[in-house]
N, C-alpha and C positions, 0 to 999 in steps of 0.2 A: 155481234162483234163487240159491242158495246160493255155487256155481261161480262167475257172473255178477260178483253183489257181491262176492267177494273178488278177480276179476283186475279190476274198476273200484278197488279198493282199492289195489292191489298196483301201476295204473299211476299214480293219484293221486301214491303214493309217491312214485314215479319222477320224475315231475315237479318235486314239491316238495326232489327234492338235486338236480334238474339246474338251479333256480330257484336255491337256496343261492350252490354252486359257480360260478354267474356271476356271482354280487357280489360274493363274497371281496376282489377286487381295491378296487371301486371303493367299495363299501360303506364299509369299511375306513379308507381317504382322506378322503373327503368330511365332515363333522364340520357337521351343521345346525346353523344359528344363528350362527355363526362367520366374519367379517367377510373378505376378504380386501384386504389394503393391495396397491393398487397404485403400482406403480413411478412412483418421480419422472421428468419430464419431463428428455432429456438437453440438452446447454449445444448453442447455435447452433451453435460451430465443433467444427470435429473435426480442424482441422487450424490450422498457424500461417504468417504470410508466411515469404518469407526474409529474413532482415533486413538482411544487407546491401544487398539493391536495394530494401526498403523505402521509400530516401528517394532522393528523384531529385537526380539529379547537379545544376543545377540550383539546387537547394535548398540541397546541400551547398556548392554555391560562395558562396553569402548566409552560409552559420552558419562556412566555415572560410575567409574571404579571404586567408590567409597563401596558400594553396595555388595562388593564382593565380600568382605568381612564379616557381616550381618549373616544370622543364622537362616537357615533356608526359607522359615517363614517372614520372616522381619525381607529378604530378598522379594520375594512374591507379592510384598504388597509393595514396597519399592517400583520392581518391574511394571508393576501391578498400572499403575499413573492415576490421575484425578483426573476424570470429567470435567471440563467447565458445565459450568449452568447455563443452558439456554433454552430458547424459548422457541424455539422452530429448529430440528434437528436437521430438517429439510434443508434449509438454509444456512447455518453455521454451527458450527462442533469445532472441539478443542480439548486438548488432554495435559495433562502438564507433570512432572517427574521431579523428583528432589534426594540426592545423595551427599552424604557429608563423612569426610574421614578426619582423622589428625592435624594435616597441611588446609586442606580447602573443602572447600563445600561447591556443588557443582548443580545447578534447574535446567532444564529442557519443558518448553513447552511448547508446543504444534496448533495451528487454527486454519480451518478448514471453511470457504467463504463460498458458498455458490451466487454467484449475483446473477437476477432476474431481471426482466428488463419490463416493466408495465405502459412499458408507448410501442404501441403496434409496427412504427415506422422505424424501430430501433432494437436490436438483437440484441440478444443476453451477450452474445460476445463482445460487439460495441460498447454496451452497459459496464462490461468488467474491464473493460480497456481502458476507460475514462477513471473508474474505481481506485486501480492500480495507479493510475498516472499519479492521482491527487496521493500516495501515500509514495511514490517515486520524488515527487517535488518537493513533498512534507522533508523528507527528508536529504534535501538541501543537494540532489543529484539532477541532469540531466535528464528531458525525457525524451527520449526518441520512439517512444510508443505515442506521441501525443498526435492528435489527430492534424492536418496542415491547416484547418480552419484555425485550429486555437493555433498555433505555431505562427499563422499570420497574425491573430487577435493579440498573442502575446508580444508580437515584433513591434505592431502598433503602440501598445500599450507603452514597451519600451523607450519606443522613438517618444512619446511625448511625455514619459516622466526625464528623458534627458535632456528636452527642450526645458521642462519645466526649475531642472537642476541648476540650467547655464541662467536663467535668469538669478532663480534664487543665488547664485554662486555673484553676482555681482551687486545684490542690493547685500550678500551676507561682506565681503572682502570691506564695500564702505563702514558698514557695523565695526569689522573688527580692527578695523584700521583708529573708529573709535575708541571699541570697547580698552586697546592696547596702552591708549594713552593716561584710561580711568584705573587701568591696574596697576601703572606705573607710580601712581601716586599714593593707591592704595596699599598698604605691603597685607594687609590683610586675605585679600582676595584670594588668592590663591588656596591658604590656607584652608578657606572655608570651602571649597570647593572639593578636597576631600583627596586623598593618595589615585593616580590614575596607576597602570600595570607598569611603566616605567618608573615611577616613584619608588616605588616598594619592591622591584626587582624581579616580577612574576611577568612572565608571559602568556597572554593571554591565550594564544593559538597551540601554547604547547603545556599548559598547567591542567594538568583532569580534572579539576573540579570543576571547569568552567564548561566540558563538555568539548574544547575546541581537537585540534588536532590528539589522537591519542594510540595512534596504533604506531609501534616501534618493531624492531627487530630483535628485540628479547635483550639489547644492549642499551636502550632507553632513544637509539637514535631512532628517527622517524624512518619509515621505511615507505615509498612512493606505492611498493606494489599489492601494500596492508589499507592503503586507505578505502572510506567507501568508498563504490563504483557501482556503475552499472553492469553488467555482467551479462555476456552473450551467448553461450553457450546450454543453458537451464531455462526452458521451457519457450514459452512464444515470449514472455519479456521478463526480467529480474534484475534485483539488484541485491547489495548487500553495505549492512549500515554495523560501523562498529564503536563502542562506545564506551569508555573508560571512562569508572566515576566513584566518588568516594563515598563507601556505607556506613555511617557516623560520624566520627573522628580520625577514623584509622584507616582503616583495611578498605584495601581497593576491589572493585567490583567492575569486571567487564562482562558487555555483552554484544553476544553479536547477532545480528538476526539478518536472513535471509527470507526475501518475499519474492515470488513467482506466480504468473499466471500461467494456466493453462486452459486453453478457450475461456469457457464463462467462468472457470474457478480461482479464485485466490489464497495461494498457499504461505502461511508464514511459520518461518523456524525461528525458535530462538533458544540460543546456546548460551549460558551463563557459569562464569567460575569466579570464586571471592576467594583467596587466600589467608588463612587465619593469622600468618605475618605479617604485620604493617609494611612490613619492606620490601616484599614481594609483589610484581608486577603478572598478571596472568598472561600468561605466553598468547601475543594476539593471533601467530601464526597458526597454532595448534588448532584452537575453537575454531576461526576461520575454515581449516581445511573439513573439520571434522562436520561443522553445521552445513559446508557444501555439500559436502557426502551424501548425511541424510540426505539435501534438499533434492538429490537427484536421484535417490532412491525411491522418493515420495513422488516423484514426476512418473518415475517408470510403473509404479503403482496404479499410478489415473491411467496411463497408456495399457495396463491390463484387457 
């Protein structure tokens, strides 16, 4: 009996290191109770058009009519457009177009932006959301694609530069209550201080050189329904930025550009016309409509 019970002992053993030695591996790994994050969701595209046949010929004959005139070859390389240069085709491409008649000269260029997202816990779509936002806000719009984290971070932020404003605003009102009585004595001061936009009779928010308000109704007056905006109807978010400004001396140069996202991609138009008379303003409606156009023929393209 004796014998017996010690080689049942002796195989018990044996068992319980052959039981060991096959979990080292996995045992070891696996860590109960311990969450695993899975991977974000990747962006629709994985790849980009090519941009220069992007836009049908066609198309380009409406945005560039100078090039109608040009002999069939001198048109072909026209239609034709420039590559930008880049360094991962995978990731950004861009083509750009240039026709010139008698009256004006007219660019078209297009950029093609796929964004990636390299943190596991964050989707190329999130990634291109944030992308767009920061070029929505650059250009001094609205962003209602912004996520409500920032939207709370930026309320914050608000709330204490206008706390920070009300104080400054009463150690500044003693300053100037000052500063008012050292001017008065000084007749200089003013002087050296230099012409502000009511001095010299310019307005700032309606003069194009300054960049401020610039889009009219082809009568010079402002027109509410031409200014940037955001724009709801062209792709998951967009907007459109329009900009009148002067190229050298003289001759006025507008441009307009429209940007859209579509999942992880970011799409940007831009439509430009200079007129070779100083006195001529580039009709802001026309460009406008016409760079929307493309911008949503370029959407129905990704949606192929």
């Amino acid at each position: 009996m004796a014998f017996v019970t010690g080689t049942a002992l002796l195989a018990a053993l044996v068992v319980g290191c052959s039981a060991d030695s096959g979990t080292d591996g996995s045992a070891a790994d696996s860590k109960p109770g311990e969450e695993t994050v899975a991977a974000a969701a990747p962006g629709k595209y994985r790849t980009l058009p090519e941009p220069c046949r992007a836009v049908e010929t066609s198309t380009l004959k409406d945005l560039l009519p100078g090039a109608a005139e040009l002999t069939e070859e001198q048109q072909q390389k026209v239609y034709g457009g420039t590559a930008s240069v880049t360094y991962d085709t995978d990731r950004r491409v861009g083509c750009g177009w240039k026709s010139e008649d008698p009256s004006s000269s007219h660019t078209l260029f297009i950029d093609f932006e796929r964004v990636v997202s390299y943190d596991p816990a964050v989707s190329d779509d999130d990634r291109a959301r944030e992308v767009y936002t920061k070029k929505e806000t650059a250009a001094g719009l609205s962003s209602p694609s912004a996520t409500p984290d920032a939207a709370k971070s930026t309320e914050n932020a608000a709330d204490k530069e206008e706390g920070a404003e009300k104080d400054a605003g009463k150690d500044a009102g003693k300053k100037q209550t000052s500063a008012a009585s050292d001017d008065a004595s000084d007749p200089t001061s003013h002087a050296l201080s230099g012409p502000t936009p009511e001095d010299d009779g310019t307005d700032a928010a309606t003069d194009p050189s300054t960049g401020g308000e610039n889009t009219d109704d082809g009568t010079g007056t402002p027109d509410e329904s031409l200014q940037p905006r955001v724009l709801d109807d062209l792709g998951d978010s967009a907007f459109l930025d329009d900009l009148l400004t002067r190229a050298g001396s003289t001759a006025q140069h507008r441009t307009v550009k429209v940007v859209f996202r579509t999942s992880n991609v970011i799409v940007t138009v831009e439509y430009a016309e200079q007129p070779t008379v100083s006195t001529m303003v580039p009709d802001s409606k026309e460009l406008q409509e016409k760079a929307q156009a493309l911008a949503r023929k370029l959407v129905e393209k990704f949606s192929e």
